[in-house]
C-alpha positions in Angstrom: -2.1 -9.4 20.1 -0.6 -12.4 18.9 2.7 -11.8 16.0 0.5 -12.5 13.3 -2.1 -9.9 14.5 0.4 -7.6 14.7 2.0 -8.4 11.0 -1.4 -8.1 9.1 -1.9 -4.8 10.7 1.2 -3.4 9.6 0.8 -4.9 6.0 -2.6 -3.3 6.6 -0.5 -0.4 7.2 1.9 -0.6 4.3 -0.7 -0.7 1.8 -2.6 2.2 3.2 0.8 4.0 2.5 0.6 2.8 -0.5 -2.7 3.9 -1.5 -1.2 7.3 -0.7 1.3 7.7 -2.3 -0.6 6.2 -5.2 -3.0 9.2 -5.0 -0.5 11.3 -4.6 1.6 10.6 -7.8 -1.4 10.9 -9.8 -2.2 14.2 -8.4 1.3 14.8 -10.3 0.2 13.1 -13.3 3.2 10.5 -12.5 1.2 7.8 -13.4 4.2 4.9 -13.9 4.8 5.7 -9.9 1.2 5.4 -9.1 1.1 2.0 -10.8 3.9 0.8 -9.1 2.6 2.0 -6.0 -1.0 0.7 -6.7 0.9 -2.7 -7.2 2.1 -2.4 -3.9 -1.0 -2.0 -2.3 -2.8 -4.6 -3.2 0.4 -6.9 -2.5 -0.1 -5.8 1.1 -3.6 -5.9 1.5 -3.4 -9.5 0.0 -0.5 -10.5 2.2 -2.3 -9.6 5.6 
């Protein structure tokens, strides 16, 4: 794999994280935290 292979997976990565924890706060009803998290994703998933 070539570097930019490699970044877009792990932005791919990232927003997967992302999308967890997003889930995850609003399991909590933290839904500030799942915004900002939600954000987050899609930055990632753009970026790659």
């Amino acid at each position: 794999m070539d570097i930019y292979s490699n970044l877009s997976t792990y932005r791919l990565e990232q927003a997967e994280q992302c999308l967890r924890s997003a889930k995850t706060l609003i399991s909590v009803n933290d839904f500030m935290g799942a915004a900002n998290r939600s954000y987050y994703c899609v930055f990632n998933a753009i970026k790659s």
